[in-house]
N, C-alpha and C positions, 0 to 999 in steps of 0.2 A: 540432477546437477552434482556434482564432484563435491564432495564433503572438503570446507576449508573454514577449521575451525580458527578461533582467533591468536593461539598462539603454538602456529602448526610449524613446526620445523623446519623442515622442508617443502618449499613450492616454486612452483614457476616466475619467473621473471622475465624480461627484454631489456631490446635496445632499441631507442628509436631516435635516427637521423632526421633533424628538421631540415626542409629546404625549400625552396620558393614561394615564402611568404613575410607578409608583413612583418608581423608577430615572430621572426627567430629570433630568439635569443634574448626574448619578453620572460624569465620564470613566472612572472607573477599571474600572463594572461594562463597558465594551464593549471593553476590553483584553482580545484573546484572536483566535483562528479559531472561524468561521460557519460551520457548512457547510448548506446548505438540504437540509429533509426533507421539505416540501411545498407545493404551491402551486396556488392556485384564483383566481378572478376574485372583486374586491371587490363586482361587480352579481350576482354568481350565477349567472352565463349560463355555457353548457360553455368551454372553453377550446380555439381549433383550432390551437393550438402551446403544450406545456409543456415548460419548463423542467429539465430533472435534473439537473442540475450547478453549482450555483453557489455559492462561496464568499469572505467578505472575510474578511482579517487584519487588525484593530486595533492598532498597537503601541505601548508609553508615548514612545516620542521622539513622537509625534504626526503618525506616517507609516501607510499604510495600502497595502493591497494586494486587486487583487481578481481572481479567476478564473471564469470561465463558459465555455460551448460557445463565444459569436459575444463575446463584451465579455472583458479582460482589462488590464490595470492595475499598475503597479511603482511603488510608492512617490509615493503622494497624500500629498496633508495634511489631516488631519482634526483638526476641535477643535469644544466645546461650548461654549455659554455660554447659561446655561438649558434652553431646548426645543429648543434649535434646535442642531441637528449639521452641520459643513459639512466636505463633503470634494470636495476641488479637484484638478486635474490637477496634475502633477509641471511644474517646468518645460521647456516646449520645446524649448529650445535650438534655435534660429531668428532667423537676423541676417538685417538688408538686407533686400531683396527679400521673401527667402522669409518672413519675420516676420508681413506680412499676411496669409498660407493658414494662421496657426498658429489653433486651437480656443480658445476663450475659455476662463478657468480653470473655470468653474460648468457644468455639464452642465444636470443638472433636479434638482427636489426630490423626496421620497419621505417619506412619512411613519409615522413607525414606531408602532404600535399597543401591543406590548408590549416592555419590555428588565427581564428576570427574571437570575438568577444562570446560569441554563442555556436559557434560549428568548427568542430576539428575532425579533421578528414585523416585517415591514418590507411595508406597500404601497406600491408601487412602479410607476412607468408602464413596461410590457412597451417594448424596448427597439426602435426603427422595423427595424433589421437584421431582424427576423424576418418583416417583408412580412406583417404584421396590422394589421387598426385599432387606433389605437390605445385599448388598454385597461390601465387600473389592477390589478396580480395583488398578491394578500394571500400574501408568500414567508411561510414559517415555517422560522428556522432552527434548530439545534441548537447549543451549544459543543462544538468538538472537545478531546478531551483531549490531553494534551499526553503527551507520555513515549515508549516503546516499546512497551507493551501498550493497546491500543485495547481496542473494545470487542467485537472480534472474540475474545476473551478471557473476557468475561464482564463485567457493569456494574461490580464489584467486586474487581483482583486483587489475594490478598494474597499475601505470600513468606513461607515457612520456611526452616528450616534445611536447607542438604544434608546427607541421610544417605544412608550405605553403601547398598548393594542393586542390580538388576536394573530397568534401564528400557530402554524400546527404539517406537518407534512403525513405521507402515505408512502407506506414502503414495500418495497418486496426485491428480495434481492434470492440468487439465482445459483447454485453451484453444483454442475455436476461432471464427475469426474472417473474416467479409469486407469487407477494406477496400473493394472497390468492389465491385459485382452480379456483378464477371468474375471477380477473384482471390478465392483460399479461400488461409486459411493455419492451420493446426494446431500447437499443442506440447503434447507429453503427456510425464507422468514417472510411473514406476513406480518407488519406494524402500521401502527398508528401512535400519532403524537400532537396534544394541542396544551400551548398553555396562553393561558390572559395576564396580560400582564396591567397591572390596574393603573392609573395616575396614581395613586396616594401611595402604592409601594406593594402591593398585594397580587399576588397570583395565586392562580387556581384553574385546573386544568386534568388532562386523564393521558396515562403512557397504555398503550396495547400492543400485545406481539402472542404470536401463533410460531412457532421453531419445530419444524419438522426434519429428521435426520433419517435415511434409508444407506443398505450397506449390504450386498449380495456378493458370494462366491461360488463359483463353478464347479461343478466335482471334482475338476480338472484340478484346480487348486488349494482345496481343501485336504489336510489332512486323514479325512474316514473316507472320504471320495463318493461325499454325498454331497448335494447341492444347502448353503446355507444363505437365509436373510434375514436382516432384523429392520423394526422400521421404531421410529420414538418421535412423539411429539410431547411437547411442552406449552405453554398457556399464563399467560398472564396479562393482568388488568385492574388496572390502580387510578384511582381518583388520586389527586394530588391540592395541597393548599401550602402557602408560603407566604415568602416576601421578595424580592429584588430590590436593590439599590446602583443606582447611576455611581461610575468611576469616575476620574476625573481624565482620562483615556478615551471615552465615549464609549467602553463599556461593559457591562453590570454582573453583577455577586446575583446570583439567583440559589434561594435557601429552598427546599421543599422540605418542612418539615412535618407537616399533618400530610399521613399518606391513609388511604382508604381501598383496604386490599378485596378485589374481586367484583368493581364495579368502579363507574364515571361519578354515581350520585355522592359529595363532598359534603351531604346535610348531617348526618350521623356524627358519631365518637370515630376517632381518627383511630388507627390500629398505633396501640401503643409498642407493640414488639419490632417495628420497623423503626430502622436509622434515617436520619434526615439523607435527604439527597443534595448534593452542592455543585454547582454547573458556572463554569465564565465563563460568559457567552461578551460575544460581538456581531454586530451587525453589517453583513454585505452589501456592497452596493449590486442591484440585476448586472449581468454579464452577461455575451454570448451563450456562456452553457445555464448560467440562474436568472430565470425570466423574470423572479421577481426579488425585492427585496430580502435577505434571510436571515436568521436567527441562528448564527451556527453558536452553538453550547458546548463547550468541553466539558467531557465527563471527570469532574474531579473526586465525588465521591457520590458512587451510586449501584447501585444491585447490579449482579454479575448478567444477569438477564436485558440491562438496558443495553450492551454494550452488542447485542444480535441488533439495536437498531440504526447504531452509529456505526459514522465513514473514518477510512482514514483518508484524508483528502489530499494528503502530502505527495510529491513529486516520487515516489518508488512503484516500483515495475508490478507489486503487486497491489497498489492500491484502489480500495472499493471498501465491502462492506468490512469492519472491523474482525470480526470473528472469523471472515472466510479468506485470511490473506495466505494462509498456510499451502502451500501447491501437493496434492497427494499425490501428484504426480513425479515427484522429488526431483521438480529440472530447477527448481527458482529458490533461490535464501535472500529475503528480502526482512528491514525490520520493519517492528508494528508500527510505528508510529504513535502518533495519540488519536485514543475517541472522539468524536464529533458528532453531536447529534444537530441536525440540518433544519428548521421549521423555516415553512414559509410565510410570509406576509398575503394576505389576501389576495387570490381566493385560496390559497394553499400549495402547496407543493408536493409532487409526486415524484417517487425518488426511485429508480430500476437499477438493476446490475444482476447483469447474465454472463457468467461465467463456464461456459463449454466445456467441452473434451480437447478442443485444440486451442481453448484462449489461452494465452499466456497473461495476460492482465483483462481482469475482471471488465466488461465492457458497460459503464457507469450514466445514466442517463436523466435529466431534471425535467420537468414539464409545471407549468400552472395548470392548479386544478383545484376545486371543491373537495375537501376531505369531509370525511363521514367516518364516524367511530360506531363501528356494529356491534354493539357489547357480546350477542352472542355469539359470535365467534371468536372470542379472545377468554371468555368465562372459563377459568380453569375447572380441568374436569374434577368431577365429582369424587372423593378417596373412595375408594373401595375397600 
């Protein structure tokens, strides 16, 4: 993707005519994020470069923002008046000399077909960077929702109350990837997560994760023009004891502060050199994608290691597992979001996400299921 840092000078901007629809001359319904779900050519003929990536943000100050693979953009101005929508480059900031090389504020026109509460349809002339003729493409986008639970969650989520009981999910999440035809890069996790949460205010429970990281290059592309690979794994496995308390929100402060490094068993002396862990959790009602009740926890203070087992569940084009939102393939700038660790309500919850050489968002997957915490596979290895 096109580097467009937050307060880049110079970038591209448009113009876009509204016309036959409800919604002209609405500013208020195009306040929001776009993110584009489809796109075809306005004559009908195949298309030999599409698009999968692009999105504007509308904001009320009357600033605008746009992201794509080859075009990107920080704070444009946009405004309506009737059919007609303009949106202009930011200023240049370009004196003297350099003033004449500066881009005129108007790019091109596009003309939008529909602007609905949730779907704006924009044709649009395919932008000359892509080395095609040029041709008019009918984008269809979607509105992103706004919050921490996207729709990778379900179309629909609602919260209950936390109550008492046994949750715990099974993870394993997926990434691999070639930035160029020469380098291969890999990150895999294998997790486990259960806590009890007692009536009287008490929990106690065990976090597990196995993080393997692989990274190969070609002769082709190594500087000695020798073949190089590295592979690393990491290990961890903690018993945990604490408290939870009910908010008046429906819900709960969850405190871990006796943690028990390299085992589930919580009988022993708690390791004193460990930081309490602190999590807000709320509880999900089941949805199409959560078969059952869940315990989603935000990680508000907790070892750098928890955060390989939590989601960003938020409405953005790269969300999945936390740690692997980053594209090394440098087509996508998306933000993190926040942490989220997921537990299920009985029998448990199993948690995927398979991330390709040609996903462009992580492909994120729920199932009920029986978890099992295998201590010896999560036992960090022995120092040498």
């Amino acid at each position: 993707m096109v580097d467009c840092p937050v307060h880049r000078a110079v970038a591209a901007g448009l113009l876009i005519v509204v016309a036959g629809t409800a919604a002209s001359g609405d500013p208020e319904r195009l306040v929001g994020a776009w993110r584009l779900v489809e796109q075809r050519a306005v004559d009908g003929e195949p298309l030999s470069f599409h698009v999968t990536y692009k999105e504007y943000t509308f904001r009320a100050d009357g600033r605008f923002d746009l992201r794509a693979h080859v075009e990107c953009l920080d704070g444009g101005a946009w405004s309506l008046a009737g059919r007609e929508l303009t949106l202009l480059r930011p200023p240049h900031g370009l004196s003297g000399e350099m003033a004449e090389y500066a881009p005129p504020p108007l790019l091109r026109k596009v003309r939008v077909a529909e602007l609905g509460a949730d779907r704006l349809v924009l044709e649009e002339p395919q932008p000359e960077v892509y080395g095609t003729p040029p041709r008019v493409v009918r984008n269809t986008f979607r509105r992103v929702r706004p919050g921490d639970f996207g729709p990778m969650l379900g179309a629909a989520v609602a919260t209950t109350a936390v109550t008492a009981g046994e949750y715990a999910a099974a993870f394993q999440y997926e990434t691999t990837k070639y930035p160029t035809m020469e380098i291969y890069v890999s990150h895999g996790v294998v997790g486990r997560a259960r806590l009890v949460l007692a009536a009287g205010g008490a929990v106690s429970g065990c976090l597990a994760a196995s993080v393997g990281q692989h990274s190969s290059t070609s002769k082709y592309a190594s500087p000695d023009g020798e073949h190089h690979s590295a592979s690393h794994e990491n290990r961890w496995l903690m018993g945990v004891r604490g408290s939870w308390r009910a908010l008046p929100d429906g819900g709960a402060a969850v405190t871990l502060d006796e943690l028990y490094q390299g085992g589930c068993d919580v009988s022993g002396a708690p390791d004193a050199a460990s930081a309490p862990i602190e999590l807000a959790c709320q509880a999900l009602r089941p949805t199409e994608r959560l078969p059952v009740t869940t315990l989603a926890c935000r990680l508000v203070e907790a070892p750098h290691w928890m955060r390989e087992l939590a989601l960003n569940p938020a409405d953005t084009v790269r969300a999945g597992p936390y740690t692997m939102q980053s594209d090394p393939m440098g087509r996508i700038e998306a933000p993190l979001g926040r942490p989220w660790l997921l537990l299920g309500a009985a029998p448990g919850l199993q948690v995927r996400s398979i991330d390709g050489r040609d996903d462009m968002s992580p492909r994120v997957s729920f199932e009920a299921g029986e978890v099992t915490i295998e201590e010896h596979r999560f036992r960090p290895h022995a120092q040498r």
